[in-house]
Every structure is written in C-alpha cells, then in structure tokens.
C-alpha positions in Angstrom: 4.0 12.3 -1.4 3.4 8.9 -2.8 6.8 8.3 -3.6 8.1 9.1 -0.4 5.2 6.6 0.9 6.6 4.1 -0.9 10.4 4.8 0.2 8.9 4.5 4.1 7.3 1.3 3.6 10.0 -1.3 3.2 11.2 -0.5 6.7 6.9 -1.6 7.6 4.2 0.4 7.0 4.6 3.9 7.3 3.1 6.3 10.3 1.7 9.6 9.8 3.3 11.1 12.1 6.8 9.4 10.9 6.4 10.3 7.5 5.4 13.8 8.4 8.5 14.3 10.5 10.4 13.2 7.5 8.5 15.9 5.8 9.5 18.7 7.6 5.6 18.8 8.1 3.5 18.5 11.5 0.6 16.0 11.2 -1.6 18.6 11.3 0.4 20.3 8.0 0.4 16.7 6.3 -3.5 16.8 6.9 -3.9 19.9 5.7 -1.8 19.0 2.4 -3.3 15.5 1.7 -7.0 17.5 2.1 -6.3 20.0 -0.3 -5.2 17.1 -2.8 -8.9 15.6 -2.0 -6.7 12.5 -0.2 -6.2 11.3 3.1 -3.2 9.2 4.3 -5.5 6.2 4.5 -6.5 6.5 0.9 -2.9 7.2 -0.4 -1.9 4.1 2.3 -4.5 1.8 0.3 -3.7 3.0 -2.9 -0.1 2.4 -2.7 -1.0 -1.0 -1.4 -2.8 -1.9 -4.2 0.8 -0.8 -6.3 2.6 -2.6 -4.7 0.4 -5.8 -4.3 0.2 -5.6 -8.4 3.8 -5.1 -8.4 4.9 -8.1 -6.0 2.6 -10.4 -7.9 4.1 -9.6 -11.7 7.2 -9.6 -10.6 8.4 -11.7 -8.1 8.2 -15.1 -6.4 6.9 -14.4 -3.5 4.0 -16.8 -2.1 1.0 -14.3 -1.9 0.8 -15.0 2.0 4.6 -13.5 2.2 3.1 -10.4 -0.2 0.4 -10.2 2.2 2.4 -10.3 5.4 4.5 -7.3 3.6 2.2 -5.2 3.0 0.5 -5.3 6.5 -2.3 -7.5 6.2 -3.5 -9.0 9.3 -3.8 -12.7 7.0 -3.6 -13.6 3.4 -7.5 -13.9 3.4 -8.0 -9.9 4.5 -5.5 -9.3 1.4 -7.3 -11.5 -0.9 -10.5 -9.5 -0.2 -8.8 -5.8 -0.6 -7.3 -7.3 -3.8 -10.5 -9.0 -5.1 -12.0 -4.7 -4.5 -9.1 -3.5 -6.7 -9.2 -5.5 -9.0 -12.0 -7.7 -9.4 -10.3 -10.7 -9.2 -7.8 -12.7 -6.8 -4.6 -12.3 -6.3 -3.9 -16.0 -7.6 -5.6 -14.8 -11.0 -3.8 -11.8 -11.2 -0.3 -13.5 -11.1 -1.3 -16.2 -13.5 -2.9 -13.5 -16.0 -0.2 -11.5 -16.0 2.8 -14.3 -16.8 
C-alpha cells in the first residue's frame, strides 16, 4: 500500500478514491483494508510525508520551501511544524545534521 502511495504522489498528492481505483478496490474496500492494518489513509498520507520530507532533505537541493510546496503543504511554516512533530527538530537542522 505504501509503495503504491508513494508511486501516486509525484503526479500531487494522491486521492483516496484515485488510488483505490488504481487498486482494483472501492473506497469503501480500501477503508476496510487500511482498518484491518490499524491505519487510515490519513495516517499512511502523513507517514509517507514524513519519508519523503527526510528523503528530499538528505538528498537533494531543493530549498525546503520547494520540499514543502511538493509535498502539499499549504506554506513552508505548516511543514516546518509537521517536521518539527516528526522529528523533533527543523527541517533546516535535519539537512545540516545529516551532510
């Protein structure tokens, strides 16, 4: 499931209903699925956020406002503040830590 998240995303983030379809699921089914893994498809959504946020900032050069607009923040400082949750620092931090 989380990998085909991650597949869906670079086209924007992915809808449930979209990435059901893709599933050969209905929503309901995808529900149903993601519940029985104790998930939702907001939590996966987040947590694959955070993956890729990690993974944008270790690896690339992209400014953190570009990293933000990717992964569908509304603004850099609404990313900073999920990021800061994750990981308990900012996303400025985390790239210099991890060089």
């Amino acid at each position: 499931m989380k990998l085909s998240l991650c597949a869906y995303w670079r086209g924007g983030e992915p809808r449930q209903n979209e990435v059901a379809r893709r599933l050969h699921l209905s929503t309901r089914q995808l529900q149903r699925k993601l519940a029985q893994e104790d998930t939702s498809f907001v939590k996966l959504l987040g947590n694959i956020r955070h993956k890729l946020a990690c993974s944008y900032l270790t690896g690339g050069e992209d400014s953190i406002s570009e990293i933000s607009a990717k992964l569908g923040f509304v603004d850099q400082s609404n990313f900073s503040s999920a990021f800061k949750r994750w990981e308990g620092c900012s996303p400025r931090q985390y790239r210099v830590g991890s060089r």
